[in-house]
N, C-alpha and C positions, 0 to 999 in steps of 0.2 A: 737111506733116502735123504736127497735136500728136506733144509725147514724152509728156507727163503731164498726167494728169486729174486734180483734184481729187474727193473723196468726195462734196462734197455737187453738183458737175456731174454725177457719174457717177448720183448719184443720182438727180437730176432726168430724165437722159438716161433711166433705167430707166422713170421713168413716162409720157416726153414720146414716147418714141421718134423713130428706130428705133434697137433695144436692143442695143449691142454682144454680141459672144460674150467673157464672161468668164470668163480661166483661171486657177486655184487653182494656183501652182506651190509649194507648200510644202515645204522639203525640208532637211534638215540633216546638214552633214558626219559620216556614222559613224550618220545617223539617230537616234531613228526615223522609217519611212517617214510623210509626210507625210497618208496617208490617212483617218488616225484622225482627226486634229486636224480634219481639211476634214468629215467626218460629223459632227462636232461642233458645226459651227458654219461655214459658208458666206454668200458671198454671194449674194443672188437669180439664179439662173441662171447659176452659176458651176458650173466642171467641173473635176475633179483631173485633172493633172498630174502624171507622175511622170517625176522629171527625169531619174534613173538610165537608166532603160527606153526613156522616150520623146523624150529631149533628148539624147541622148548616142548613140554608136555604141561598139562593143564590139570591143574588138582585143590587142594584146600589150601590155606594158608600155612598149614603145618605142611605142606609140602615144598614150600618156600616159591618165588615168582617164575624161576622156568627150572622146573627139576628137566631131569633129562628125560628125551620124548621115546615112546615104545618103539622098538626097533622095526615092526612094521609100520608106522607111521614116519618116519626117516626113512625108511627105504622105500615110502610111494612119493614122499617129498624127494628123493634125489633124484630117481625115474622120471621125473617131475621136469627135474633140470637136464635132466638126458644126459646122466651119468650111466657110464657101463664098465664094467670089471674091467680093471688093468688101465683107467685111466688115471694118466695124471693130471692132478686139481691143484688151480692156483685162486686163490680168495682174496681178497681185496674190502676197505672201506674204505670210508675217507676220516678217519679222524685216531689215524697210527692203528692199524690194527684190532683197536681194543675189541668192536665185534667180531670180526672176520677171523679172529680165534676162537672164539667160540664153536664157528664151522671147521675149522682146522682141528680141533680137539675132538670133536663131536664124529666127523668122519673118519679120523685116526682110533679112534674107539669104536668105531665099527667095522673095522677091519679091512677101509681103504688103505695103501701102504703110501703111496707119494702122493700128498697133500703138502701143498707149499703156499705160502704166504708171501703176498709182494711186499717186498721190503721196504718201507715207508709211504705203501700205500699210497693212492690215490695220488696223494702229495706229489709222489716223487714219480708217477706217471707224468702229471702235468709238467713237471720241472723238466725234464726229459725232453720237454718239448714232442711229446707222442701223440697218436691221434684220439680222438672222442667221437664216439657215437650216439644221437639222438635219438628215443622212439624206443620200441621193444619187438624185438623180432621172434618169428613162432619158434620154439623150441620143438626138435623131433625128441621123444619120448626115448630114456635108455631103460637098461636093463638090467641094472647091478642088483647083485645081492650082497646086500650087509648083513653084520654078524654083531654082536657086540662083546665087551668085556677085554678088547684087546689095549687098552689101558687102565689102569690100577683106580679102582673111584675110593672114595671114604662115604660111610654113612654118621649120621649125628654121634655114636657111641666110636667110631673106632677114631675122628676127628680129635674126641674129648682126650679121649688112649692118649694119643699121638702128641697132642700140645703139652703132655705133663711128661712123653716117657719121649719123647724125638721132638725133631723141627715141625710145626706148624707157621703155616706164615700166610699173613693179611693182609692181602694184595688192594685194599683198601687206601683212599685217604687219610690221612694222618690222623685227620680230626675224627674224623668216621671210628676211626681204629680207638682214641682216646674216650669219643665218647662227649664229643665238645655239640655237634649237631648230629642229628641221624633226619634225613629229609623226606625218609620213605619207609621203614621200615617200623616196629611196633617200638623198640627198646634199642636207644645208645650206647656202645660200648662194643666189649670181643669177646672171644671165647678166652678164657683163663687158662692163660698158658700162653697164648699166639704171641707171637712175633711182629709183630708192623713192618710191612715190606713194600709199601704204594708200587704198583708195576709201572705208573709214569717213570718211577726212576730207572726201568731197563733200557730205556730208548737213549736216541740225544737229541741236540737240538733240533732237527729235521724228520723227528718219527722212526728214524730207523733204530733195530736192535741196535746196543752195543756190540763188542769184540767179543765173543766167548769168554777171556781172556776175565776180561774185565766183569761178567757179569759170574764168571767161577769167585774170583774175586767179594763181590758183594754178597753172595751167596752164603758162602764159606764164612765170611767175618760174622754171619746172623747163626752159625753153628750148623748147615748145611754138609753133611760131609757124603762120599760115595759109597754107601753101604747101607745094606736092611738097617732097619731104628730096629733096637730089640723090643719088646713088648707091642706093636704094631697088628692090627688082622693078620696076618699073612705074608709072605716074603714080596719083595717086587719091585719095592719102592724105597728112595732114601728121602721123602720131602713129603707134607702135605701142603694142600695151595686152598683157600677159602676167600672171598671178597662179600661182596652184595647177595646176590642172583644166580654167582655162577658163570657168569659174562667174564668178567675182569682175572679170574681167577685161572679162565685158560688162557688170557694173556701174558700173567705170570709162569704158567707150565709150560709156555712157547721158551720165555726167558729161560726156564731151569733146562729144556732138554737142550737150546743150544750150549747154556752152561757145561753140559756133559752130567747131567743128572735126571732121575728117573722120578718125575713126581704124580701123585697121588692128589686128583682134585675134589673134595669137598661138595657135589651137586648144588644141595640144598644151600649149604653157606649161611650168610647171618639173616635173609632171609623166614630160613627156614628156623634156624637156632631161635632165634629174636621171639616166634612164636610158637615156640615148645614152654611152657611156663616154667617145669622142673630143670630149665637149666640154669646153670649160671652163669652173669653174666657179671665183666670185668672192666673197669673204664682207667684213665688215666695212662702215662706210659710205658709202665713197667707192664712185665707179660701176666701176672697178677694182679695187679690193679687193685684199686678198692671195690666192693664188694656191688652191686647195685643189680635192681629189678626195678623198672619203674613201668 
């Protein structure tokens, strides 16, 4: 199956049929909620999304800010949007993808098979010179049934495995990743071991992924290769991917599978890491760092 659709495919798709279920995941750290901006200006047949509520599950702090939500509460959210079996799903934000993966991840792990992402977003809707729609129209209710586990997750113990025995990589800010500021979370720094990998640098100037080509490339040079890591949980995966929340880190897993890699995301992430006290945690450049709990 495609990852990414272009605007004006998508476009065409809208008129040629049959017309994917399109979802408005618009959403930003600390907000605001995304639902004003979507009544302001949507795509034809496209439906909000609220990632907080409906992409996320809700737990303590040691569960980190949106662990991943119970498979029957996703599957009365996508019923919701009037998803049904065998549909293809194209996602959209406005600010490159970075939420709108998280819905692409989230329903690829529930065992939707063609979930597709518009390639530079919203953006490149506009640029396209394509139409917008104002207001929210009623949604008829579908019928799918999701499943989960048909992508490879990490829990806190197999994340730590992984950073010392394979690739782990911090789809994070640089400074985030060093440990220079942390704006929201309990403790600054990474997990010991991780890689610094910011997913801004998978796109280019305009939002869109890079060329495969190019992002096997950057991949590969952070020690990235096509094959199980030995010592890992279980076979499946050659890459672990962590950020914040959980958000950013399946816009990193977007970059690795069109790379031609199979990666393994992190739920919790540093989130969840940050407020486990026994772990540890590592600041500065190197994947080691110096030592710090604060």
């Amino acid at each position: 199956m495609h990852t990414l659709i272009s605007a004006v495919d998508l476009a065409a798709l809208l008129v040629v049929g049959p017309a994917p279920r399109i979802l408005d995941v618009r959403w930003k750290l600390g907000g605001p909620p995304g639902r004003a901006e979507f009544r302001r200006g949507h795509l034809p047949g496209a439906v909000y999304v609220d990632l907080d509520s409906e992409l996320a599950g809700h737990g303590t702090a040691a569960d980190g800010r949106h662990p991943l939500p119970d498979r029957a509460d996703l599957q009365d959210a996508a019923r919701g949007w009037g998803l049904n079996d065998g549909d293809t799903v194209v996602v959209y934000d406005d600010l490159g993808n970075m939420s709108a993966a998280r819905a692409w991840w989230l329903l690829r792990h529930a065992g939707v098979r063609d979930v597709r992402l518009l390639d530079g977003a919203l953006a490149a809707w506009r640029a396209a010179d394509l139409p917008l729609l104002a207001g929210e129209e009623p949604v008829v209710p579908g019928s799918v049934t999701l499943t989960t586990g048909a992508l490879p997750t990490l829990d806190a113990d197999a994340a730590a495995a992984l950073a010392q025995d394979g690739v782990l990589l911090d789809a994070r800010a640089a400074e985030r990743y060093r440990g220079d500021t942390e704006p929201i979370d309990p403790c600054a720094g990474h997990i010991p071991g991780a890689l610094s990998a910011p997913t801004g640098g998978n796109l280019d100037a305009e939002g869109r992924f890079l060329p495969a080509a190019e992002l096997q490339a950057r991949f590969e040079a952070l020690g990235v290769r096509g094959q199980v890591v030995a010592g890992t949980r279980g076979p499946g995966y050659d890459v672990g991917v962590y950020c914040g929340s959980g958000v950013t880190a399946a816009h990193e897993a977007v970059a690795l599978t069109l790379a031609g890699f199979t990666p393994a995301v992190y739920a919790g992430s540093w989130s969840q890491w940050s407020n486990l006290p026994d772990r540890p945690v590592a600041t500065g450049d190197a994947p080691g760092g110096a030592s710090a709990r604060t």
